[in-house]
C-alpha positions, 0 to 999 in steps of 0.5 A: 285188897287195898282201901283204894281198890275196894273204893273206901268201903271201910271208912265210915263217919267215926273213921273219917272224923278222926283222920281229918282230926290228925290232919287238923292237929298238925294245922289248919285246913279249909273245908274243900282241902278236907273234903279233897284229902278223904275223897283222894282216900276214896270215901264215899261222899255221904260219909264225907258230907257226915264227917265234915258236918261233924266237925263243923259242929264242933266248931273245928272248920272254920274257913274264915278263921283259917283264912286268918290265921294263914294271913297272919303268918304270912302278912310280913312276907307276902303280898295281898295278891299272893295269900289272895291266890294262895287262899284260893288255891285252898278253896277258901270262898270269895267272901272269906277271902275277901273279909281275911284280907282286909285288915291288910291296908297299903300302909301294912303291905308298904312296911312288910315289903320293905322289911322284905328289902332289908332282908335280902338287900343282899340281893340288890347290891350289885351297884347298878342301881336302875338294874337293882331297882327292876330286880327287886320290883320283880322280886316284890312282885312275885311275892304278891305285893300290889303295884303302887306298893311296889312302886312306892317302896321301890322309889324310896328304897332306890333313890337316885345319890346325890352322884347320880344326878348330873 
């Protein structure tokens, strides 16, 4: 009989506590990624409750702290409004979200989307430059980085040449 067929029947607390163990050595997880992984391995939800309260006890679920760390590997590469989406994705609560994502101020986001410019400039140089200019807006954009961001870096970095004006 599978653990899926007897409907998790064999997990208990110690079981439970362990596995999400494993799944926190390798990152970090937001509690209701946790909770949905050990429902998934069909626990039951008091030993899920027990197992989660045990780990919060020590210290070891955190959702603002993930929130943080996951900005803080992404912030150069993505937008405000994409790690907002992908922290809610992971369940990570409205004020957890909004508290991790404060630090990231226009100026920050600004920098990084340059800095996102440069590395795939590559991307926008076919030589027309209002066609390159709308590629990489779309392009900053579906990375999460808000309008005015946009707008700004996009002005800068495509600055009509001298041999545009007429």
């Amino acid at each position: 009989m599978s653990r899926r067929a007897n409907g998790g029947a064999d997990w208990d607390a110690a079981r439970a506590v362990a596995y999400v163990l494993r799944l926190l050595a390798r990152r970090d997880f937001a509690r209701a990624e946790l909770e949905a992984r050990l429902e998934r391995k069909g626990v039951t939800p008091d030993v899920r409750r027990a197992a989660l309260a045990r780990l919060g006890e020590l210290d070891l679920l955190d959702d603002r702290r993930m929130a943080e760390s996951l900005i803080g590997g992404q912030r150069h590469r993505k937008g405000r409004l994409a790690l907002a989406r992908e922290l809610a994705r992971r369940g990570v609560g409205e004020e957890d979200r909004r508290s991790a994502l404060a630090p990231l101020d226009d100026a920050d986001q600004a920098s990084a989307a340059r800095a996102q410019l440069d590395k795939h400039a590559w991307r926008f140089a076919s030589g027309d430059r209002r066609k390159d200019a709308a590629k990489a807006a779309g392009f900053l954009r579906r990375r999460g980085f808000p309008g005015e961001v946009v707008r700004d870096v996009i002005d800068d970095a495509f600055e009509p040449d001298d041999a545009d004006t007429p």
